[in-house]
mmCIF file of the N, C-alpha and C atoms, coordinates in Angstrom:
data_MODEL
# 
_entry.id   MODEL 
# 
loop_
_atom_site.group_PDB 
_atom_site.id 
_atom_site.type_symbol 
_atom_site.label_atom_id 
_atom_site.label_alt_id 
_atom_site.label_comp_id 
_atom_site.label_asym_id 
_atom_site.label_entity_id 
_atom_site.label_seq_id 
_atom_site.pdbx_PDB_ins_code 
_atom_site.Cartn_x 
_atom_site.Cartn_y 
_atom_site.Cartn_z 
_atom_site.occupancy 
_atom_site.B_iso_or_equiv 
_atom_site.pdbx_formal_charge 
_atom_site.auth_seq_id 
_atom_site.auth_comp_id 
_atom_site.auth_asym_id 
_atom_site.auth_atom_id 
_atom_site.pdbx_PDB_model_num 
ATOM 1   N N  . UNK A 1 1  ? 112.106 110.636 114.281 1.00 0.00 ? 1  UNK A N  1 
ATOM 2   C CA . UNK A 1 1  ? 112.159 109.187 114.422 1.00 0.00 ? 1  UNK A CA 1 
ATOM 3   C C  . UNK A 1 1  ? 110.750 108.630 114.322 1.00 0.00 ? 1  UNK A C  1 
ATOM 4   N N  . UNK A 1 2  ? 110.589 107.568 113.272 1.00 0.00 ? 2  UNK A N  1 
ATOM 5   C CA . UNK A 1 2  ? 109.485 107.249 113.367 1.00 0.00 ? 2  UNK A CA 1 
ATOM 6   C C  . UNK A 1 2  ? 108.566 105.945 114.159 1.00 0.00 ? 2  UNK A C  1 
ATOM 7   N N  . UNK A 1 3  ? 107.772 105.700 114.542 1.00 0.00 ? 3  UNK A N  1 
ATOM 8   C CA . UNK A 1 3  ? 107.452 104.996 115.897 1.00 0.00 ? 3  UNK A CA 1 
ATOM 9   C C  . UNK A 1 3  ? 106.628 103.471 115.040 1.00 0.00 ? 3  UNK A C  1 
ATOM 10  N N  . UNK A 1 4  ? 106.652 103.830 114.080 1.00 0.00 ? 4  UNK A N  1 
ATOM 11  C CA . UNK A 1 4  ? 106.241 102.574 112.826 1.00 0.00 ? 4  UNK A CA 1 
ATOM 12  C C  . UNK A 1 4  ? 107.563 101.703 113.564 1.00 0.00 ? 4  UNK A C  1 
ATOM 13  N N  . UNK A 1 5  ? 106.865 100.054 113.454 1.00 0.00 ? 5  UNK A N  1 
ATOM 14  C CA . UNK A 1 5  ? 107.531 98.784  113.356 1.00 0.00 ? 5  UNK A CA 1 
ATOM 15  C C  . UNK A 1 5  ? 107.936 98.278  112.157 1.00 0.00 ? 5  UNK A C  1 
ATOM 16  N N  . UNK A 1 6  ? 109.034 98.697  111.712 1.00 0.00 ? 6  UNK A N  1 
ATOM 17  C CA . UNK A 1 6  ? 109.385 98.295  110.224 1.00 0.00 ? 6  UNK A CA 1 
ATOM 18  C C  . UNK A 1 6  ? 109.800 96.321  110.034 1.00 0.00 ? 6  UNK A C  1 
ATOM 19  N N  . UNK A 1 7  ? 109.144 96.121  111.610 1.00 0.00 ? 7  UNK A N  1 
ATOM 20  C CA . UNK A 1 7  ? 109.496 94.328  111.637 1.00 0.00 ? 7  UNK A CA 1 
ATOM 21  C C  . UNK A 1 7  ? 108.665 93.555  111.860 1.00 0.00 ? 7  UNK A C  1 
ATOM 22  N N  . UNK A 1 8  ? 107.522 94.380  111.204 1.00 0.00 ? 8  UNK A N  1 
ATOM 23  C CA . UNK A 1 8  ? 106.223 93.674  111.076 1.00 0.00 ? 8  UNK A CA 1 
ATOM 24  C C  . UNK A 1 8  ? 106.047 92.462  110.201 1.00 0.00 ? 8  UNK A C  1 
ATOM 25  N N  . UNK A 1 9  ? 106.036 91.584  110.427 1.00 0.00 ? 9  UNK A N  1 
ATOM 26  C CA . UNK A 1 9  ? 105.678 90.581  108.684 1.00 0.00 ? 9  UNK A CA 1 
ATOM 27  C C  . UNK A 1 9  ? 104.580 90.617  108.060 1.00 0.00 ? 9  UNK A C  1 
ATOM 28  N N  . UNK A 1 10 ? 104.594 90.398  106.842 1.00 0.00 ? 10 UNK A N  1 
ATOM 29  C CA . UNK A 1 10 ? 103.654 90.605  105.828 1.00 0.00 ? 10 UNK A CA 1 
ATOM 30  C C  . UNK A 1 10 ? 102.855 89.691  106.226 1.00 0.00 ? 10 UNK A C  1 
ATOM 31  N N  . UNK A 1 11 ? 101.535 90.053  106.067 1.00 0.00 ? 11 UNK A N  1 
ATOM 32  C CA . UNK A 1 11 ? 99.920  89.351  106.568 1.00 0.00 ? 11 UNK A CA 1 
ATOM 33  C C  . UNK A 1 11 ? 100.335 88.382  105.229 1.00 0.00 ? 11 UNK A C  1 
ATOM 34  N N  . UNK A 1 12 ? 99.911  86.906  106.254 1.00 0.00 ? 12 UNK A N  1 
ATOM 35  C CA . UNK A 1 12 ? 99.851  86.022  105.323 1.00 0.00 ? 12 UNK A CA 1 
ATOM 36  C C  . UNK A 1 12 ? 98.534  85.060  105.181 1.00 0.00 ? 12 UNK A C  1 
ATOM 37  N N  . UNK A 1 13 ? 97.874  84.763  104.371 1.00 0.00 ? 13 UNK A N  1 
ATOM 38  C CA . UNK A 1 13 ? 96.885  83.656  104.038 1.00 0.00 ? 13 UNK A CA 1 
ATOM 39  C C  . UNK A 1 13 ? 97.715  82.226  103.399 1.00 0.00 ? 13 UNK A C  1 
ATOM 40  N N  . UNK A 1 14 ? 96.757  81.243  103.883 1.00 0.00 ? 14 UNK A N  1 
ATOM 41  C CA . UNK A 1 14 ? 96.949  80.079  103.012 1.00 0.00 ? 14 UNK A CA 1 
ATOM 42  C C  . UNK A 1 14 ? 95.607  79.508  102.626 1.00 0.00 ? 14 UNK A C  1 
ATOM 43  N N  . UNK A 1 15 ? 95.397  79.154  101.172 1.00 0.00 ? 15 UNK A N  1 
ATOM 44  C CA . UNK A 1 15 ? 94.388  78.760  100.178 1.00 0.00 ? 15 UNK A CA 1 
ATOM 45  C C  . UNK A 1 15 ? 94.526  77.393  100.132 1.00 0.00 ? 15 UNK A C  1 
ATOM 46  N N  . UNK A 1 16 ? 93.242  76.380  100.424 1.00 0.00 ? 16 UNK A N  1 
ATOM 47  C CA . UNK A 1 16 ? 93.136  74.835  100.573 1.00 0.00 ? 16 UNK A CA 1 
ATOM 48  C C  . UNK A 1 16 ? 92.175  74.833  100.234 1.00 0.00 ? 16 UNK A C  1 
ATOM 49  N N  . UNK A 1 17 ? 91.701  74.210  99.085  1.00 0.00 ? 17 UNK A N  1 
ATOM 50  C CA . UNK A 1 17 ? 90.639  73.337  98.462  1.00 0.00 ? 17 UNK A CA 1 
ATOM 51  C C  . UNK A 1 17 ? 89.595  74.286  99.062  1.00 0.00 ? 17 UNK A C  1 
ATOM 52  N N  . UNK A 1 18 ? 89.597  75.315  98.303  1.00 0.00 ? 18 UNK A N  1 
ATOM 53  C CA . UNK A 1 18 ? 88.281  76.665  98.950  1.00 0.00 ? 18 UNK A CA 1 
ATOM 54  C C  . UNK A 1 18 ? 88.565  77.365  99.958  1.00 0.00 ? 18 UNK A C  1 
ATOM 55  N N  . UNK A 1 19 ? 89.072  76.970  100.962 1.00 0.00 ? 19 UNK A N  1 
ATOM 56  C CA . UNK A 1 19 ? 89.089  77.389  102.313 1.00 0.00 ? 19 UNK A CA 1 
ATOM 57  C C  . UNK A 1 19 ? 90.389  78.131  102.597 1.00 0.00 ? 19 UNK A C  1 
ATOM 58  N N  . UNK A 1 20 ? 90.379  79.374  103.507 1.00 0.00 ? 20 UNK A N  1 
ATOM 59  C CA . UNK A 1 20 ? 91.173  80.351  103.706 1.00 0.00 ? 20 UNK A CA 1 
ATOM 60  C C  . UNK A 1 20 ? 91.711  79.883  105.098 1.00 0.00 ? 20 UNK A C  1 
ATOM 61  N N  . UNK A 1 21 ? 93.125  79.224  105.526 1.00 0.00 ? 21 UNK A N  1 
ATOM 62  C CA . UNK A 1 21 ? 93.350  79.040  106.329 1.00 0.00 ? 21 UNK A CA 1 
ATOM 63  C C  . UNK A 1 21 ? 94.369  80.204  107.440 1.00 0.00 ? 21 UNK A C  1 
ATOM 64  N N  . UNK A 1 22 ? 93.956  80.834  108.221 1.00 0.00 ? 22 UNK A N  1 
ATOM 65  C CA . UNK A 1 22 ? 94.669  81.743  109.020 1.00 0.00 ? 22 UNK A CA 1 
ATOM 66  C C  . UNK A 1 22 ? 96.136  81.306  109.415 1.00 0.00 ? 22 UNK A C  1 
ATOM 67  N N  . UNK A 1 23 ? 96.871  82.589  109.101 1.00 0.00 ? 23 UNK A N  1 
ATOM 68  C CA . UNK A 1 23 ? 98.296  82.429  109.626 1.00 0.00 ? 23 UNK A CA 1 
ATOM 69  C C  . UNK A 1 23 ? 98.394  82.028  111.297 1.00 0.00 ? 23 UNK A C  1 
ATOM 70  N N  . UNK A 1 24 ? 98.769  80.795  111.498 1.00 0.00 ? 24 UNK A N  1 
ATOM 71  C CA . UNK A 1 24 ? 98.919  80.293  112.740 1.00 0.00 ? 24 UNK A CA 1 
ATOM 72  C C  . UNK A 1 24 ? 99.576  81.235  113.730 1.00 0.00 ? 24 UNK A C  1 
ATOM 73  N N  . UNK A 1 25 ? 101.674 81.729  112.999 1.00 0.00 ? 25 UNK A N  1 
ATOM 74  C CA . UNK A 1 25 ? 102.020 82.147  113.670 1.00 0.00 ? 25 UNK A CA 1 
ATOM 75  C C  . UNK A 1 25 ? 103.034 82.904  112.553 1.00 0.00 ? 25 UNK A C  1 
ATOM 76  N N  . UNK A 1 26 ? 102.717 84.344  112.264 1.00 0.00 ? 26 UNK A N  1 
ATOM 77  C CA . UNK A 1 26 ? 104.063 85.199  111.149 1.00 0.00 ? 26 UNK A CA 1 
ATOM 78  C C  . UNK A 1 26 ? 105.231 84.266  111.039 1.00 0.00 ? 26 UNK A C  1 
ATOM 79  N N  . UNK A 1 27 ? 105.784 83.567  112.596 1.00 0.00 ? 27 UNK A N  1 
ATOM 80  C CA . UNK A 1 27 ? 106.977 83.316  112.364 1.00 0.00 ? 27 UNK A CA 1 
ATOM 81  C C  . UNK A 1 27 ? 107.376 82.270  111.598 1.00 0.00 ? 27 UNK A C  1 
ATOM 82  N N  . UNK A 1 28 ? 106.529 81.240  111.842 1.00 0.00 ? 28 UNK A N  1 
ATOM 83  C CA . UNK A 1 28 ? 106.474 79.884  111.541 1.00 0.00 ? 28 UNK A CA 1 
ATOM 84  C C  . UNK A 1 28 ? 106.910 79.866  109.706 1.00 0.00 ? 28 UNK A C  1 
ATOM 85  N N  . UNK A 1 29 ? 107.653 78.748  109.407 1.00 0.00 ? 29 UNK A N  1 
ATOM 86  C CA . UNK A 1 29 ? 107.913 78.846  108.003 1.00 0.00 ? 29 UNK A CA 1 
ATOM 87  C C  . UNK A 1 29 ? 106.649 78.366  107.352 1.00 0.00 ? 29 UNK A C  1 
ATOM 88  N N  . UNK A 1 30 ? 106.436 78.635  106.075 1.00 0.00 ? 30 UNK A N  1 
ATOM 89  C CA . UNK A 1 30 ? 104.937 77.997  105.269 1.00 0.00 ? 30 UNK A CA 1 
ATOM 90  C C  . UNK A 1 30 ? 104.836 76.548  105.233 1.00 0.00 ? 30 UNK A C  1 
ATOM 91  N N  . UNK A 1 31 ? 106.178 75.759  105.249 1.00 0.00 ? 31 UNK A N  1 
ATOM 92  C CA . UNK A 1 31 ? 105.999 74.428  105.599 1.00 0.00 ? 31 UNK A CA 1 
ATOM 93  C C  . UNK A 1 31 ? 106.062 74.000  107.013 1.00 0.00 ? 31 UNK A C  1 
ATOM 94  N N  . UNK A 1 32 ? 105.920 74.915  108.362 1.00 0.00 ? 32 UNK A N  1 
ATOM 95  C CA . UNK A 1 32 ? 105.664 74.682  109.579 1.00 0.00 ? 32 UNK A CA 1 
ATOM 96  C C  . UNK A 1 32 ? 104.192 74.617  109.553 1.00 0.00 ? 32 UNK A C  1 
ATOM 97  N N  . UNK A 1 33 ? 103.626 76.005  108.654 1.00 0.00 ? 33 UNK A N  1 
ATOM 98  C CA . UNK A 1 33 ? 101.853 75.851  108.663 1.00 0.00 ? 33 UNK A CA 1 
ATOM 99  C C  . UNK A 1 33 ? 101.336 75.129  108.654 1.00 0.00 ? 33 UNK A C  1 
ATOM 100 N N  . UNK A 1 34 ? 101.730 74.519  107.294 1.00 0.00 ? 34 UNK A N  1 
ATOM 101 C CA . UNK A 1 34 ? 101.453 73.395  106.714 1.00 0.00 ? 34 UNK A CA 1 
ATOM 102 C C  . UNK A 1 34 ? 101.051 72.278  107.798 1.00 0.00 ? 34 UNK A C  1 
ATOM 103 N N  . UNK A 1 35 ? 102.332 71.858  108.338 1.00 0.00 ? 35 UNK A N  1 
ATOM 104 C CA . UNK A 1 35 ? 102.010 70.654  109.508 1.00 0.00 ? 35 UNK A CA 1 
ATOM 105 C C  . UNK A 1 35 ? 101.383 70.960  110.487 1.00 0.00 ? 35 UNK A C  1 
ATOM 106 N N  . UNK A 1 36 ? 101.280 72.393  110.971 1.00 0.00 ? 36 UNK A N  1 
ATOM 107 C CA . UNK A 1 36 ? 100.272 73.258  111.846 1.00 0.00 ? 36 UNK A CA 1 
ATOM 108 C C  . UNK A 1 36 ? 99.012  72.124  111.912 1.00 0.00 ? 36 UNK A C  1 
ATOM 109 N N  . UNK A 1 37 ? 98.512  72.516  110.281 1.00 0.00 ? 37 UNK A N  1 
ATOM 110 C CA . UNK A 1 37 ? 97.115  71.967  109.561 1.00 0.00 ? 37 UNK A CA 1 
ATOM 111 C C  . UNK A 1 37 ? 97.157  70.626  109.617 1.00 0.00 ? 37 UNK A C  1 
ATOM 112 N N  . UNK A 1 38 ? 98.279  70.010  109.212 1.00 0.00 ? 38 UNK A N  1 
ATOM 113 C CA . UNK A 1 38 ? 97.681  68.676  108.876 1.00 0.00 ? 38 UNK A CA 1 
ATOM 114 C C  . UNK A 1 38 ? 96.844  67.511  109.670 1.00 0.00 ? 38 UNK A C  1 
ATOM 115 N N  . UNK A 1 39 ? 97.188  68.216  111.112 1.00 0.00 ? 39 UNK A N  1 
ATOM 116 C CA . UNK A 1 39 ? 95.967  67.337  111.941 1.00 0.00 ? 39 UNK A CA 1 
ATOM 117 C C  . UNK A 1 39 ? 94.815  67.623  111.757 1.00 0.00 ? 39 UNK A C  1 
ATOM 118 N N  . UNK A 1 40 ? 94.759  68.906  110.932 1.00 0.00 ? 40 UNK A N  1 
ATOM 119 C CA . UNK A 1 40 ? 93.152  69.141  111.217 1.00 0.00 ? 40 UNK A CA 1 
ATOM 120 C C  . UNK A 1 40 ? 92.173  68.480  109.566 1.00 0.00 ? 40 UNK A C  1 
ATOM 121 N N  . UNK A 1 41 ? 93.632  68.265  108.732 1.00 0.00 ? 41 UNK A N  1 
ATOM 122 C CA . UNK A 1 41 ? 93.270  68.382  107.569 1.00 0.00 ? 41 UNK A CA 1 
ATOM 123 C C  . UNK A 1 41 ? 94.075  66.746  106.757 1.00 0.00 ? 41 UNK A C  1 
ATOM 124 N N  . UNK A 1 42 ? 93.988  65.513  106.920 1.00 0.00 ? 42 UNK A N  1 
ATOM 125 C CA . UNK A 1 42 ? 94.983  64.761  106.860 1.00 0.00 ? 42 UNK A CA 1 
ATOM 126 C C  . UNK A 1 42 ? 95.564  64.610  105.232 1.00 0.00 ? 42 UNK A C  1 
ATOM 127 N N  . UNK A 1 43 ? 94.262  65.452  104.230 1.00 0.00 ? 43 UNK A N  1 
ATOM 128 C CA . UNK A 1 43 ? 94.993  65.316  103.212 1.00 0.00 ? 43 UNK A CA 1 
ATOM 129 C C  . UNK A 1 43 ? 96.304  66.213  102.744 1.00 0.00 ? 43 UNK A C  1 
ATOM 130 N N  . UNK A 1 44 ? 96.669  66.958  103.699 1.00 0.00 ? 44 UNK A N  1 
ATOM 131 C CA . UNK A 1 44 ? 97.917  68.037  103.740 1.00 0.00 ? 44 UNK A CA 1 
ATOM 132 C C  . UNK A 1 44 ? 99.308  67.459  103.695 1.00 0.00 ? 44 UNK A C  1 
ATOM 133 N N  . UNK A 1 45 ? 99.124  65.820  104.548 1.00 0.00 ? 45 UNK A N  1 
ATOM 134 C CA . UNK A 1 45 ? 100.170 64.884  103.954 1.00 0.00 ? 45 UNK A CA 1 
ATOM 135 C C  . UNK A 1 45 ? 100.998 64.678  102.948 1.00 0.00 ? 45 UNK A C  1 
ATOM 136 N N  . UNK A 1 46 ? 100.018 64.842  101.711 1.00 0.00 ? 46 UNK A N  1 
ATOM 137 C CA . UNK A 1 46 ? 100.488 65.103  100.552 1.00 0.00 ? 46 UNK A CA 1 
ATOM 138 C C  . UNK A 1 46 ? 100.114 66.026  99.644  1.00 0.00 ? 46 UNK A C  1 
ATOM 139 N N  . UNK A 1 47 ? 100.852 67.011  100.208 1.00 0.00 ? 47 UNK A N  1 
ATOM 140 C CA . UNK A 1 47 ? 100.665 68.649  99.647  1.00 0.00 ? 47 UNK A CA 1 
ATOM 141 C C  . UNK A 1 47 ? 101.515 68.861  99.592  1.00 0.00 ? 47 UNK A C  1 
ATOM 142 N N  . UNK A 1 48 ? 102.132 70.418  98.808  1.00 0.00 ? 48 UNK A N  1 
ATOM 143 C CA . UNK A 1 48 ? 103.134 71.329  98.308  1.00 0.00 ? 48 UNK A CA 1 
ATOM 144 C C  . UNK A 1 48 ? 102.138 72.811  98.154  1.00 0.00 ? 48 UNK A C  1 
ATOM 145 N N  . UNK A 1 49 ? 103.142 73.317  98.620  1.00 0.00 ? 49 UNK A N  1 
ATOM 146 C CA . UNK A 1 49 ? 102.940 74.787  98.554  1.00 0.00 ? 49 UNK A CA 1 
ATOM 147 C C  . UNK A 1 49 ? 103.524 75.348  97.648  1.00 0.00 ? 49 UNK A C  1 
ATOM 148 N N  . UNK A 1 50 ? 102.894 76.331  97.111  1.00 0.00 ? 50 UNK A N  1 
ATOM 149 C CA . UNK A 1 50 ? 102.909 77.024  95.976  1.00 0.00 ? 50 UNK A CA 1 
ATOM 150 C C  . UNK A 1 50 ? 103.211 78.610  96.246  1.00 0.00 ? 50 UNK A C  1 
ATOM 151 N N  . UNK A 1 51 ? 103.172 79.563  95.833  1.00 0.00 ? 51 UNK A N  1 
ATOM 152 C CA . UNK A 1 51 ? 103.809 80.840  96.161  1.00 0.00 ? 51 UNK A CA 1 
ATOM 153 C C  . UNK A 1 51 ? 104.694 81.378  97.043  1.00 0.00 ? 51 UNK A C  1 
ATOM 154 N N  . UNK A 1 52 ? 104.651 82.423  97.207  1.00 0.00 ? 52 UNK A N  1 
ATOM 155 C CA . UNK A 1 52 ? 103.954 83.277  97.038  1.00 0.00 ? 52 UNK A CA 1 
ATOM 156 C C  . UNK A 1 52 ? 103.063 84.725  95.874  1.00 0.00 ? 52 UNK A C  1 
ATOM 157 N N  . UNK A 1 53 ? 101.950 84.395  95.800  1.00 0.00 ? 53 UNK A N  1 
ATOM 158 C CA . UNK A 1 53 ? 101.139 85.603  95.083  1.00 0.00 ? 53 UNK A CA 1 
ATOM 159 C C  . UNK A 1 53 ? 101.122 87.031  96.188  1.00 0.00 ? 53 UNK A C  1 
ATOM 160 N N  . UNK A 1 54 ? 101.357 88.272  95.629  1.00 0.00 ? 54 UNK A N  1 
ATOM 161 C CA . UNK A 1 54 ? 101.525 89.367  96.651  1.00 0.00 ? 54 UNK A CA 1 
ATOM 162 C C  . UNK A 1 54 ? 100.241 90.519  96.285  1.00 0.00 ? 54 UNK A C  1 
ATOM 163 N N  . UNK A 1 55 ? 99.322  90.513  97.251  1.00 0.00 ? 55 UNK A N  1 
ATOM 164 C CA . UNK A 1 55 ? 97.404  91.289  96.535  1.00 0.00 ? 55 UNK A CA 1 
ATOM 165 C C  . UNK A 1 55 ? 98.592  92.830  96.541  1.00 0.00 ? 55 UNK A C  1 
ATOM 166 N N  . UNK A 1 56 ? 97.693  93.120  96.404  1.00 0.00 ? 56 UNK A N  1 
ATOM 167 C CA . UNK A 1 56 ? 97.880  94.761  96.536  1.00 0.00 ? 56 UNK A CA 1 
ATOM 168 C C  . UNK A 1 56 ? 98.396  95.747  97.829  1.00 0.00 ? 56 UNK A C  1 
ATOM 169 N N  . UNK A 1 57 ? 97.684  94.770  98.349  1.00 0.00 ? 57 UNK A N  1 
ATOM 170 C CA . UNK A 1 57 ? 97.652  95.223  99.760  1.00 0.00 ? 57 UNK A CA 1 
ATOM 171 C C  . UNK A 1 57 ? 98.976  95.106  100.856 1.00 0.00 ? 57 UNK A C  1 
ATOM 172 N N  . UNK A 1 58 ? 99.990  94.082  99.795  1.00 0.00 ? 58 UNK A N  1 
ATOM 173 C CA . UNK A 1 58 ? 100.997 93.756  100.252 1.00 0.00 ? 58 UNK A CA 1 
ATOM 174 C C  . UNK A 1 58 ? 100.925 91.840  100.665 1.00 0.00 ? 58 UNK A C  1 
ATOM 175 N N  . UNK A 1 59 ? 99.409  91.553  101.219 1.00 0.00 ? 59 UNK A N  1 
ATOM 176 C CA . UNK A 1 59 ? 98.913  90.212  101.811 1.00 0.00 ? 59 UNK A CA 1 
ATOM 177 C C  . UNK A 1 59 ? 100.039 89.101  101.037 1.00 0.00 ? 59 UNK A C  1 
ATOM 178 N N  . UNK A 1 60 ? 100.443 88.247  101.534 1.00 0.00 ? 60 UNK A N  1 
ATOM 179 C CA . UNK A 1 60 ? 101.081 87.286  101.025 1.00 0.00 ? 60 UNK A CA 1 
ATOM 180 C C  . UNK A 1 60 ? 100.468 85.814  100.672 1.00 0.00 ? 60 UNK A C  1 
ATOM 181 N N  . UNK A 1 61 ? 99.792  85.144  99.594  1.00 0.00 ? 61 UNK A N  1 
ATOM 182 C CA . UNK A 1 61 ? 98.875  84.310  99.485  1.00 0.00 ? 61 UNK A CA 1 
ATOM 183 C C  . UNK A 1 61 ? 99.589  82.852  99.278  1.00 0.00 ? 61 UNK A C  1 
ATOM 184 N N  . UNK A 1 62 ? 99.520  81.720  99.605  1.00 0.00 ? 62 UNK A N  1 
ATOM 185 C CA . UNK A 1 62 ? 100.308 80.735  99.623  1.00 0.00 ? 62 UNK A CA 1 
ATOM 186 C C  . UNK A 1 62 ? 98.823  79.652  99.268  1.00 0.00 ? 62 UNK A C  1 
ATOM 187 N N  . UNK A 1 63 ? 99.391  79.070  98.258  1.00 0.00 ? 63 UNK A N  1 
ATOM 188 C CA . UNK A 1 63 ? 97.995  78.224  97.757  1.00 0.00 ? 63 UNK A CA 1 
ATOM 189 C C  . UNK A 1 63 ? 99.094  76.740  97.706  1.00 0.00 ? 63 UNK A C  1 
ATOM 190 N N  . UNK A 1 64 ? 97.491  75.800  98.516  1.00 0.00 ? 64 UNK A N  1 
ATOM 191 C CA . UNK A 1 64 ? 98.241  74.568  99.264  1.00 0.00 ? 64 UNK A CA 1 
ATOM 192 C C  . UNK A 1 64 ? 97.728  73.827  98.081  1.00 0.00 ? 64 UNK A C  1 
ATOM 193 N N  . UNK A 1 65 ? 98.422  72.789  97.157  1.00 0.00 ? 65 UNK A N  1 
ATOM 194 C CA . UNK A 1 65 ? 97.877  71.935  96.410  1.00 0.00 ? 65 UNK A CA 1 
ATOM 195 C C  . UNK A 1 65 ? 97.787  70.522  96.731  1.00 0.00 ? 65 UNK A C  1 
ATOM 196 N N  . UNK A 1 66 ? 97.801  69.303  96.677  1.00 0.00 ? 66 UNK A N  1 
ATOM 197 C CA . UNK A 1 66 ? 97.791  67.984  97.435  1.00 0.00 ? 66 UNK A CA 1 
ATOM 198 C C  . UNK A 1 66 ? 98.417  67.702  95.745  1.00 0.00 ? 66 UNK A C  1 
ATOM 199 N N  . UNK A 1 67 ? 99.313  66.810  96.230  1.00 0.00 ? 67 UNK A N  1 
ATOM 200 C CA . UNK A 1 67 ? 100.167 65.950  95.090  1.00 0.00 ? 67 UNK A CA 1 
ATOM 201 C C  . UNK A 1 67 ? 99.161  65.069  94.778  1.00 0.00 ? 67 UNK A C  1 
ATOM 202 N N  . UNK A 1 68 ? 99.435  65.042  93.494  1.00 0.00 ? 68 UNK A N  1 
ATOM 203 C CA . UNK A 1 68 ? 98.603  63.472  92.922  1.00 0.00 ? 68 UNK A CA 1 
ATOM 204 C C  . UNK A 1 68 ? 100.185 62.876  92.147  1.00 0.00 ? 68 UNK A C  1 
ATOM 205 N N  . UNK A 1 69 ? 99.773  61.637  92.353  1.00 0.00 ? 69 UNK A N  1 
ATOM 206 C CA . UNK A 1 69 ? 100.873 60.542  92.294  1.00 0.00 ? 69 UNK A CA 1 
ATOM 207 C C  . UNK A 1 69 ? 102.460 60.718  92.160  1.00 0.00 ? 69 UNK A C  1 
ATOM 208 N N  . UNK A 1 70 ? 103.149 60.018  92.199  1.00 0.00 ? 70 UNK A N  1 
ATOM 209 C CA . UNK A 1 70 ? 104.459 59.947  92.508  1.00 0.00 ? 70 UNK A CA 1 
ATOM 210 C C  . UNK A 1 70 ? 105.772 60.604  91.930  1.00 0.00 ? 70 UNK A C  1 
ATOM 211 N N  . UNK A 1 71 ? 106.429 61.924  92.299  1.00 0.00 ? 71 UNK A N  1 
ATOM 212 C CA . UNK A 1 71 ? 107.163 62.717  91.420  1.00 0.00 ? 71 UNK A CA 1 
ATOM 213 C C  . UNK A 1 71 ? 108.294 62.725  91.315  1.00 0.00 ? 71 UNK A C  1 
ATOM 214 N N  . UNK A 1 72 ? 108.935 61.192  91.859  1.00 0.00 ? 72 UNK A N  1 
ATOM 215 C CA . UNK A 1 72 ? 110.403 61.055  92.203  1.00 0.00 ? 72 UNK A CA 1 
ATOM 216 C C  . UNK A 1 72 ? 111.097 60.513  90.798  1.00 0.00 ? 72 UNK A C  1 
# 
């Protein structure tokens, strides 16, 4: 029997305008992060998330873009 946690979640990053923002909380959905950030960050308001990209390593990369104008 092996003593490995096979219910680990995949290490996740999120990518903002340069900056590598730390996974708040595994559990949280990528659009919970998101609002995580947006106090710290107010242009996150109008953002969309993009991936996931998967490194090698398994890492899960989620790159935050900010909408420009109106897509309805």
């Amino acid at each position: 029997m092996s003593s490995e946690n096979t219910n680990t979640p995949a290490k996740r990053t999120f990518r903002f305008n340069g900056m590598v923002l730390d996974d708040p909380d595994p559990n949280m959905t990528p659009e919970k992060v998101l609002e995580f950030y947006t106090p710290l960050h107010a242009e996150l308001n109008n953002s969309v998330i993009k991936g996931p990209s998967i490194g090698a390593d398994g890492t899960k990369t989620y790159k935050i873009e900010v909408k420009i104008g109106d897509n309805n």
